[in-house]
PATORZA-972612 format. One record per residue (C-alpha): residue number from 0; residue in one letter; chain; y, x, z. Coordinates in nm, 3 decimals. Each point is the difference from the previous one (the first is absolute). Example, Ala and Ser with C-alpha at 12.3 -4.5 7.8 and 13.67 -1.06 7.14 Angstrom:
! PATORZA-972612
lolo / gulum / zaba / yy / xx / zz
0 / A / A / -0.450 / 1.230 / 0.780
1 / S / A / 0.344 / 0.137 / -0.066
//
This chain:
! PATORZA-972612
lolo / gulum / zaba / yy / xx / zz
0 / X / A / -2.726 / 4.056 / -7.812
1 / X / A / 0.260 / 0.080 / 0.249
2 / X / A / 0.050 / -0.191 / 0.341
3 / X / A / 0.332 / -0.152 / -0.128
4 / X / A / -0.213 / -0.151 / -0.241
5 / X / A / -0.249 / -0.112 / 0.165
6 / X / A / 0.198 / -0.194 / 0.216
7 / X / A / 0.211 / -0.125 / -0.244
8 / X / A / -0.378 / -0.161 / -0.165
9 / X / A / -0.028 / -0.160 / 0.313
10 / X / A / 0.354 / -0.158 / 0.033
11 / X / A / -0.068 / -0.114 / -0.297
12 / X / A / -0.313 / -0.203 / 0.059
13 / X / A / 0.126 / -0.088 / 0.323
14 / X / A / 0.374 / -0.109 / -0.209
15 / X / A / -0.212 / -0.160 / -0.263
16 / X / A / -0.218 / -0.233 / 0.279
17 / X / A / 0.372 / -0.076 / 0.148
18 / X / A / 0.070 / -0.096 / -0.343
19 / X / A / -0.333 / -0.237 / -0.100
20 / X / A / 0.051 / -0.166 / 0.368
21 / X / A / 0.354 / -0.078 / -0.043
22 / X / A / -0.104 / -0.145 / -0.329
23 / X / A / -0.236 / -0.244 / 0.186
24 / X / A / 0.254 / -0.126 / 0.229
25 / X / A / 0.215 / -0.102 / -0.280
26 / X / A / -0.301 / -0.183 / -0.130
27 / X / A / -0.047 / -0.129 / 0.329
28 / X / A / 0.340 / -0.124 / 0.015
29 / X / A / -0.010 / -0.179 / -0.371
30 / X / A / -0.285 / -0.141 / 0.090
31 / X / A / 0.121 / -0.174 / 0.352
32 / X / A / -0.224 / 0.211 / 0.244
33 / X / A / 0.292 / 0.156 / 0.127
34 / X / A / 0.323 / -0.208 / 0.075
35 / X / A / 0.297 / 0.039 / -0.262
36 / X / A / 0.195 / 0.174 / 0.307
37 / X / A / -0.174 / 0.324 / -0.042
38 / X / A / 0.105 / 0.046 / -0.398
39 / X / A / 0.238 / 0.235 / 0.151
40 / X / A / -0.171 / 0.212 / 0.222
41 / X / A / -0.320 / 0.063 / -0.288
42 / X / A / 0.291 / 0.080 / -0.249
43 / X / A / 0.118 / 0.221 / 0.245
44 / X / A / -0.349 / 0.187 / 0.053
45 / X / A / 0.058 / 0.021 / -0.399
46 / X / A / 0.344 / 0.169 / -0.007
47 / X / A / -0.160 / 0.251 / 0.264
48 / X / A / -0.309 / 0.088 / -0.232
49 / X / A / 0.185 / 0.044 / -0.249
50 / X / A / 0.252 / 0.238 / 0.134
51 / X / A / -0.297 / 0.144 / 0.225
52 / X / A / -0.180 / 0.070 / -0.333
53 / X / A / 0.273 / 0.157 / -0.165
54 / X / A / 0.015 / 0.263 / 0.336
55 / X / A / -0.372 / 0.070 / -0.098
56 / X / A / 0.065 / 0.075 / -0.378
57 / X / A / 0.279 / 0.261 / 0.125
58 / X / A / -0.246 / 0.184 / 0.234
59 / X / A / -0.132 / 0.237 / -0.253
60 / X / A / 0.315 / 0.020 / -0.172
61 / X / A / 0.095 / 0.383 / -0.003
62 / X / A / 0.306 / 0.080 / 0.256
63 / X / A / 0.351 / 0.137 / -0.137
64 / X / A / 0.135 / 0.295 / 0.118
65 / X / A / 0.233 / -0.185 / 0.226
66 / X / A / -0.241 / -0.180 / 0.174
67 / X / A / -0.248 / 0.315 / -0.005
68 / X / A / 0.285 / 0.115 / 0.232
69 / X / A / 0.018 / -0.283 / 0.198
70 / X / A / -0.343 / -0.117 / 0.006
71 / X / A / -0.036 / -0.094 / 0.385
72 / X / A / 0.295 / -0.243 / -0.086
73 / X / A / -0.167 / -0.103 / -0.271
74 / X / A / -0.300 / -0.061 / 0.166
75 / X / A / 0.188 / -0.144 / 0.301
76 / X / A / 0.145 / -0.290 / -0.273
77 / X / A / -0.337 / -0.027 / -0.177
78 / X / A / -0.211 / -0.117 / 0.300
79 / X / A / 0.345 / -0.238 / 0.112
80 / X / A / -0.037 / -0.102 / -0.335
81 / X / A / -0.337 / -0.063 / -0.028
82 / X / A / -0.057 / -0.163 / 0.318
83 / X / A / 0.306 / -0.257 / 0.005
84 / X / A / -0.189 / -0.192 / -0.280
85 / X / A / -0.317 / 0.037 / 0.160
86 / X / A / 0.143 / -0.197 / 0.286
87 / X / A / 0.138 / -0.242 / -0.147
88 / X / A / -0.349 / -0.086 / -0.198
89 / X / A / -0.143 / 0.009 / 0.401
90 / X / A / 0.233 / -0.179 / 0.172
91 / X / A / 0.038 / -0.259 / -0.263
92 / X / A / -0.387 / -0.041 / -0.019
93 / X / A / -0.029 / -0.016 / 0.327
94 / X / A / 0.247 / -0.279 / 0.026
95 / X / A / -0.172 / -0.178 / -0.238
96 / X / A / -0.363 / 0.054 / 0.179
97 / X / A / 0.103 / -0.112 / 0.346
98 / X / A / 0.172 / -0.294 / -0.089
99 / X / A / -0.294 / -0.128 / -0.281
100 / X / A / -0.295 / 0.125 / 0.223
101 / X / A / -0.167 / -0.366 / -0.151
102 / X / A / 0.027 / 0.078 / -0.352
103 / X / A / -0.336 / 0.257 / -0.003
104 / X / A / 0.033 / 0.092 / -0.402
105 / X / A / 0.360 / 0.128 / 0.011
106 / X / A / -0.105 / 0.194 / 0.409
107 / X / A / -0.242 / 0.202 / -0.242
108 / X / A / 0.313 / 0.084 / -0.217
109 / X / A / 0.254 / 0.088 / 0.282
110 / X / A / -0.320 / 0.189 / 0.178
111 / X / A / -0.043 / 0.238 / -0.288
112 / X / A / 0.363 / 0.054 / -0.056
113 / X / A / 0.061 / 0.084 / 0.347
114 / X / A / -0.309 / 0.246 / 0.022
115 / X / A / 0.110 / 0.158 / -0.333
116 / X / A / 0.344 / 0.034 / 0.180
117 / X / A / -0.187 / 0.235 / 0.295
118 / X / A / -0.123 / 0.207 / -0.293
119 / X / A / 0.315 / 0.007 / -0.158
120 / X / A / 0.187 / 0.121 / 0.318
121 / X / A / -0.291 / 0.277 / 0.078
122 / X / A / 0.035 / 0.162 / -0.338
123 / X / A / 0.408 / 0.007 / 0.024
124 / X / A / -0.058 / 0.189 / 0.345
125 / X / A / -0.244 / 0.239 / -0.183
126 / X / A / 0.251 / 0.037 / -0.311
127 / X / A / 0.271 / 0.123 / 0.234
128 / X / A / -0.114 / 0.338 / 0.039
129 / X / A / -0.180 / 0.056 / -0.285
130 / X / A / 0.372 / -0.079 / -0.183
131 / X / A / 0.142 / 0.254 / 0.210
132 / X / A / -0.214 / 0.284 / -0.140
133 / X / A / -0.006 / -0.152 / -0.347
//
């Protein structure tokens, strides 16, 4: 198993417990723990994932030629590219968290979403390089 995919398995655990959380807080929103005014932001942590996952999928995706050539750019975009979902997912969870810190189910959610965020963002620092060599 190479290091590329290594870390891709654990983006993907860590993308997948993004995933199951987010799912929660849409529960926790249908269900009234969470005010109506956060439908947004959770479907926002969704649109992230999703795109977030789909960054994932590409990792062990074989380079072109072209980007072969280029592949400091194209690491330079894949970590931007990577991380701007990422953020969103945090800041959006973190939002959430700091302005529900009473309701304790969904503060289990948002906690696990934002840790898996930190392991999300230490693995896109660690794919950097290894994409350069790749």
């Amino acid at each position: 198993m190479t290091l590329i995919s290594t870390i891709q398995q654990e983006l993907r655990q860590a993308v997948d417990t993004v995933t199951k959380n987010a799912s929660s807080l849409v529960a926790c929103v249908e269900q009234g723990q969470l005010p109506d005014t956060y439908t947004n932001d959770v479907q926002q942590i969704n649109q992230a994932t999703q795109k977030l996952y789909a960054f994932v999928e590409r990792l062990d995706t074989p380079l072109s030629d072209k980007e072969s050539a280029e592949a400091e750019s194209f690491a330079s975009t894949l970590r931007h590219d990577m991380r701007t979902p990422v953020n969103a997912i945090r800041g959006y969870s973190e939002i959430i968290a700091e302005e529900t810190q009473d309701a304790s189910e969904s503060q289990e959610f948002l906690t696990s979403i934002i840790n898996a965020t930190d392991i999300i963002l230490t693995n896109i620092t660690k794919i950097t390089p290894v994409a350069w060599k790749e």
